[in-house]
PyMOL commands that place a pseudoatom at each C-alpha (Angstrom):
pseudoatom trace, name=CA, resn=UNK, resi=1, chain=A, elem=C, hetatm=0, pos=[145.335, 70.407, -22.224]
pseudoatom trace, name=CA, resn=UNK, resi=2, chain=A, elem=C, hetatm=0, pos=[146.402, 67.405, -24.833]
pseudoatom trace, name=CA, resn=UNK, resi=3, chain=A, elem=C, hetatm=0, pos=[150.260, 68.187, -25.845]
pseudoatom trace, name=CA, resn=UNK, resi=4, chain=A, elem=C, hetatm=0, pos=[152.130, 67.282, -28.614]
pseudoatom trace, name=CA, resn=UNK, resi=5, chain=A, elem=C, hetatm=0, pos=[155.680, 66.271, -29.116]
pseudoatom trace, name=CA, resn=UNK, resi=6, chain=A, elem=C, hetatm=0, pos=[157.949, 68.412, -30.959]
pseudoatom trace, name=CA, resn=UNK, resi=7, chain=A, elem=C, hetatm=0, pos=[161.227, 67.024, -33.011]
pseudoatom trace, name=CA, resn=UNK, resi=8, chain=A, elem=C, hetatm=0, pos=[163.173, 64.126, -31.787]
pseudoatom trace, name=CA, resn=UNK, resi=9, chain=A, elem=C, hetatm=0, pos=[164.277, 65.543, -28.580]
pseudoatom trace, name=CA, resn=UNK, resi=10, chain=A, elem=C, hetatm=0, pos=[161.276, 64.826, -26.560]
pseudoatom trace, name=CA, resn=UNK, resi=11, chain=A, elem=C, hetatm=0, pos=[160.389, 68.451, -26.275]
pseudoatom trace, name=CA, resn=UNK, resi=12, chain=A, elem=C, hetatm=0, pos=[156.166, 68.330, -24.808]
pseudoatom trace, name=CA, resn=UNK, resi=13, chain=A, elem=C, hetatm=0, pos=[154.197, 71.257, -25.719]
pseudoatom trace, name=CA, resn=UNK, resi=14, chain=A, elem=C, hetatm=0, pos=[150.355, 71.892, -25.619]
pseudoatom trace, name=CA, resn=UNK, resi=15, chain=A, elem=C, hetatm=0, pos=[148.206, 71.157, -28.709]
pseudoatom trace, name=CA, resn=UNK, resi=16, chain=A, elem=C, hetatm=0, pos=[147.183, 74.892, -28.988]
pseudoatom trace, name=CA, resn=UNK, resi=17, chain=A, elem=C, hetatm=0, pos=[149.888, 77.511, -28.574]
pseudoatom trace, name=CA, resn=UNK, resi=18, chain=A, elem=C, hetatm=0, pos=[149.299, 81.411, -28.939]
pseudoatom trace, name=CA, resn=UNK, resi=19, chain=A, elem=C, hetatm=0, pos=[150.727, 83.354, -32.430]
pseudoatom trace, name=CA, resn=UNK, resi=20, chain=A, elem=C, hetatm=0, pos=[151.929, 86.846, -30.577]
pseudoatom trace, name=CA, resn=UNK, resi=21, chain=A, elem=C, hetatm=0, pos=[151.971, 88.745, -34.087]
pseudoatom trace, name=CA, resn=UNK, resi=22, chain=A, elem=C, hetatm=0, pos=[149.069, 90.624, -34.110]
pseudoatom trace, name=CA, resn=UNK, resi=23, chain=A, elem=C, hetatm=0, pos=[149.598, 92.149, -30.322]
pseudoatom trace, name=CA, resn=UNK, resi=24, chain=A, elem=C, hetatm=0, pos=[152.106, 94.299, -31.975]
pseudoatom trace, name=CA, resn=UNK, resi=25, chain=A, elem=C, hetatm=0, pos=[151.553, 94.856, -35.500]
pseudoatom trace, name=CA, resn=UNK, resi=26, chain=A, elem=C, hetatm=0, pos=[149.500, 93.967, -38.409]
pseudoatom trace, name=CA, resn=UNK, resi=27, chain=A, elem=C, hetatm=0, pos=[145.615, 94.280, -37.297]
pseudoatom trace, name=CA, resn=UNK, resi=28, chain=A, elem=C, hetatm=0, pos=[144.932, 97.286, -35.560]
pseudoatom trace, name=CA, resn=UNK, resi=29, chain=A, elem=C, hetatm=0, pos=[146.442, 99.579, -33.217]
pseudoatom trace, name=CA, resn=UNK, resi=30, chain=A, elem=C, hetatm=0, pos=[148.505, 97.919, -30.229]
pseudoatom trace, name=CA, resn=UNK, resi=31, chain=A, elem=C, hetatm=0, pos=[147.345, 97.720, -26.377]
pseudoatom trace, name=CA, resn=UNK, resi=32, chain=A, elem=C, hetatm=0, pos=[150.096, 95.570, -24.655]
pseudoatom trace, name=CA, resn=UNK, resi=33, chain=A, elem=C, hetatm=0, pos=[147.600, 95.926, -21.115]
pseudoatom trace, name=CA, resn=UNK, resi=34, chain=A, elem=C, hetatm=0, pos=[145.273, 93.603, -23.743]
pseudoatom trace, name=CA, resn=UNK, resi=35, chain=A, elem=C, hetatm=0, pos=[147.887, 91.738, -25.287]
pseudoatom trace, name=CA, resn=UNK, resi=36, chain=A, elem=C, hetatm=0, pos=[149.796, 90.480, -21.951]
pseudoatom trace, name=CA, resn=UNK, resi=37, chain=A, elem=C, hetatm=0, pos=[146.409, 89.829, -20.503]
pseudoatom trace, name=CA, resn=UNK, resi=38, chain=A, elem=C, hetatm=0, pos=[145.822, 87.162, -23.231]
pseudoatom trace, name=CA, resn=UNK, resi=39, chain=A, elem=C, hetatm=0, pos=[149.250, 85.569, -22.583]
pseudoatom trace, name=CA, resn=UNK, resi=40, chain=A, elem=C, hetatm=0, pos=[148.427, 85.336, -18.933]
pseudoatom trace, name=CA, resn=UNK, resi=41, chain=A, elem=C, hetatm=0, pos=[144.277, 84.100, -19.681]
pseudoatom trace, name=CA, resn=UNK, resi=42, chain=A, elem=C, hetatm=0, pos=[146.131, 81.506, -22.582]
pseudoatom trace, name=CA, resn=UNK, resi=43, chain=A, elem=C, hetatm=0, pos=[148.922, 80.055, -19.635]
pseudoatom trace, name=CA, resn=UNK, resi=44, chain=A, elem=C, hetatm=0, pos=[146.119, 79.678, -17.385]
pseudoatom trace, name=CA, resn=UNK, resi=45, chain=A, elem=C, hetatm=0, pos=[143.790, 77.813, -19.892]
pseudoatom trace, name=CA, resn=UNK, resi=46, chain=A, elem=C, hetatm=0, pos=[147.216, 75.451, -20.170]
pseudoatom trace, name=CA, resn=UNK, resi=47, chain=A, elem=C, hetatm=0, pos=[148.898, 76.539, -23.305]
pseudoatom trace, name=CA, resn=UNK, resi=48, chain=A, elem=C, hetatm=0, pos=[152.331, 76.853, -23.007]
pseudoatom trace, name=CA, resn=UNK, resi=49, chain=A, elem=C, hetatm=0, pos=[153.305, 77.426, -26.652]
pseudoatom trace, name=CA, resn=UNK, resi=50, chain=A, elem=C, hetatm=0, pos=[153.945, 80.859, -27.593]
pseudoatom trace, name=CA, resn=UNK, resi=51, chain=A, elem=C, hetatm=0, pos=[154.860, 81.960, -30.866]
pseudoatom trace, name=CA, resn=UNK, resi=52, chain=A, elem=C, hetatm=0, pos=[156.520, 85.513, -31.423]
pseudoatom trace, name=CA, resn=UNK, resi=53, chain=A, elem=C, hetatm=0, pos=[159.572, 86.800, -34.172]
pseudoatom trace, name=CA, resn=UNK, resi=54, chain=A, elem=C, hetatm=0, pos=[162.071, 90.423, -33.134]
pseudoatom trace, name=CA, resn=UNK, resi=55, chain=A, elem=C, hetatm=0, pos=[160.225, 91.207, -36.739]
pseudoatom trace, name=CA, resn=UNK, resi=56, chain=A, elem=C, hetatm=0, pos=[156.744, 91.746, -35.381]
pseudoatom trace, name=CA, resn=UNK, resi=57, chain=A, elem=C, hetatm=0, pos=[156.853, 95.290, -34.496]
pseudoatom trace, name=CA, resn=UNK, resi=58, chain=A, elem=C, hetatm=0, pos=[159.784, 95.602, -35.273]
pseudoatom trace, name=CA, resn=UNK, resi=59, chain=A, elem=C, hetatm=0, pos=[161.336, 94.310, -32.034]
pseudoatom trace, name=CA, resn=UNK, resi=60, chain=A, elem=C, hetatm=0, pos=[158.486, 95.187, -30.188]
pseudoatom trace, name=CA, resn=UNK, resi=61, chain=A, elem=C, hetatm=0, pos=[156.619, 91.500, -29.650]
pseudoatom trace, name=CA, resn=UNK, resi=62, chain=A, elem=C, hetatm=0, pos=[159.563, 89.823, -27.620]
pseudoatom trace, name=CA, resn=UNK, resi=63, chain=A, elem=C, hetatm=0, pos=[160.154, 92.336, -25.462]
pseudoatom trace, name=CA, resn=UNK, resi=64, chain=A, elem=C, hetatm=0, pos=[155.987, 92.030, -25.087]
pseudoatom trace, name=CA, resn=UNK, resi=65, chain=A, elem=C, hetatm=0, pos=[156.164, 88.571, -24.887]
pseudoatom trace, name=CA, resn=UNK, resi=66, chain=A, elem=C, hetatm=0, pos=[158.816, 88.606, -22.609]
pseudoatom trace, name=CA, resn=UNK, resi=67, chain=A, elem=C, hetatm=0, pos=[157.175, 91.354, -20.066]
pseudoatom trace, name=CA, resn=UNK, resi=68, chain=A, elem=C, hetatm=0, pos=[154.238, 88.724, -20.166]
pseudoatom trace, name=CA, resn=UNK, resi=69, chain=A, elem=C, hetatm=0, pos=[156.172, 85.768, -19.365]
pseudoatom trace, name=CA, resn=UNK, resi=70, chain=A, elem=C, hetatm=0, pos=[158.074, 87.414, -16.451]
pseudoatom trace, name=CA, resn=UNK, resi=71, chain=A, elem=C, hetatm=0, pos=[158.299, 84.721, -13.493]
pseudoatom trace, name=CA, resn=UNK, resi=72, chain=A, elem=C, hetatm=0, pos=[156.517, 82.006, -15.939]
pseudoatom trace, name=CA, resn=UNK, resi=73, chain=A, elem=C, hetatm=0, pos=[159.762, 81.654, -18.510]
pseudoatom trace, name=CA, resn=UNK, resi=74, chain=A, elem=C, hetatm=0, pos=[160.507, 77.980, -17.514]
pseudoatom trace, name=CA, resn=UNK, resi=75, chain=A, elem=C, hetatm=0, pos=[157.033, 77.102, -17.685]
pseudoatom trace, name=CA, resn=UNK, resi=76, chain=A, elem=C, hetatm=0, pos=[156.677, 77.933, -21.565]
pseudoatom trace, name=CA, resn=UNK, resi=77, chain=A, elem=C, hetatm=0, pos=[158.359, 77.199, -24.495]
pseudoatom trace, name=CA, resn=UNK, resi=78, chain=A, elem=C, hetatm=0, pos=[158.704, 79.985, -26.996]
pseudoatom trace, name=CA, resn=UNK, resi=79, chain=A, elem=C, hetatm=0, pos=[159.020, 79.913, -30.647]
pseudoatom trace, name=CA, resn=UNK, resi=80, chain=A, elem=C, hetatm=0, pos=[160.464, 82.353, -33.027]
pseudoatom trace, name=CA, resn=UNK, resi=81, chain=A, elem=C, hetatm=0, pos=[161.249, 83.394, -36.499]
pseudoatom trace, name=CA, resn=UNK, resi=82, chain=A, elem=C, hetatm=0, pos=[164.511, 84.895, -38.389]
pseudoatom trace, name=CA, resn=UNK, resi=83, chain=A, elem=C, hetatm=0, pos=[165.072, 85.748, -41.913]
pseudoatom trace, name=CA, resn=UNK, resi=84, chain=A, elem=C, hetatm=0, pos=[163.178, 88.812, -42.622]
pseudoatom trace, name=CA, resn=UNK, resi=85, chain=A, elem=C, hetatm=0, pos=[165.371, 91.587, -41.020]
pseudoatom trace, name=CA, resn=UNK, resi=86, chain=A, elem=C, hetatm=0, pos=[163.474, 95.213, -40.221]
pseudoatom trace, name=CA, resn=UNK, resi=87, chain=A, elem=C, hetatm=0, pos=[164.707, 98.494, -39.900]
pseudoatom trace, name=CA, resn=UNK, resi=88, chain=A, elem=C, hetatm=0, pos=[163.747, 100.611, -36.892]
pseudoatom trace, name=CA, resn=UNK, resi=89, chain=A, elem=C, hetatm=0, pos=[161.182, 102.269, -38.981]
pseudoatom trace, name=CA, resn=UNK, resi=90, chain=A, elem=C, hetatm=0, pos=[159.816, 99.031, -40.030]
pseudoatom trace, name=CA, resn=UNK, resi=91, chain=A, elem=C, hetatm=0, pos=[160.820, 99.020, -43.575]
pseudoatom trace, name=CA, resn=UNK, resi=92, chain=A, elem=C, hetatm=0, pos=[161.670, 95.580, -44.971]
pseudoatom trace, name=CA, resn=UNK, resi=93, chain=A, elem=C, hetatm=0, pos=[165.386, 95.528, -45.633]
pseudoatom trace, name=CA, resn=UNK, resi=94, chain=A, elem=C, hetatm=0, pos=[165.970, 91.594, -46.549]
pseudoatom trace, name=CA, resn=UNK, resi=95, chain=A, elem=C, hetatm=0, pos=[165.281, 88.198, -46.313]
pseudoatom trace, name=CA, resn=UNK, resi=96, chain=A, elem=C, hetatm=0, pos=[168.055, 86.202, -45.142]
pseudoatom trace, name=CA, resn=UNK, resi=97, chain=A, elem=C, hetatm=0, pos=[167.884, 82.426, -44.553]
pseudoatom trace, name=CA, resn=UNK, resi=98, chain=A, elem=C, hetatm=0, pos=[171.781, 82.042, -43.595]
pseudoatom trace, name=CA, resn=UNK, resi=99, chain=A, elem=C, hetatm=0, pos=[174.144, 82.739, -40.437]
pseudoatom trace, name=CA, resn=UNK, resi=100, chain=A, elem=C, hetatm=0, pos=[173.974, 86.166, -40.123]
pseudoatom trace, name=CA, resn=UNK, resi=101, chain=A, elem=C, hetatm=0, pos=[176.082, 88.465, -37.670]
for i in range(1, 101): cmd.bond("trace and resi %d" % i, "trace and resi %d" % (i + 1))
show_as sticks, trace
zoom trace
């Protein structure tokens, strides 16, 4: 797998990574059996770029991502999102793009 260097700290990651939003919300109905089967199949094939955000479920697709990545964590590098901030019922409560406690 051809990587690509991220930033100016020499952080190596592959040239495809994985976007972990739709294994918890937004196109269909969820099956995590499906969705951490992909993540394992996609570190095999040599990505080791995963993208996931605590708003993508709501706080369902880390915890996902992270159940997937059990025993692999230092072998990936994961990306994620802040800003838009969720309720437990999923309603959109605000976008936020300061320090927030």
């Amino acid at each position: 797998m051809k990587t690509r260097k991220l930033g100016t700290q020499g952080l190596q990651v592959s040239a495809l990574g994985l976007g972990c939003m739709g294994m918890s919300e937004f196109y269909g109905p969820r099956d995590d059996a499906e969705a951490i089967a992909t993540i394992h199949r996609a570190i095999e094939l040599g990505v080791d770029f995963f993208d996931t955000a605590d708003m993508y479920g709501p706080f369902t697709n880390e915890r996902l991502v992270g159940r997937a990545l059990a025993g692999r964590r230092k072998h990936v590098v994961i990306a994620t999102k802040f800003g838009n901030v969720r309720g437990q019922d999923g309603a959109w409560l605000a976008s936020v793009g300061g320090p927030t406690t």
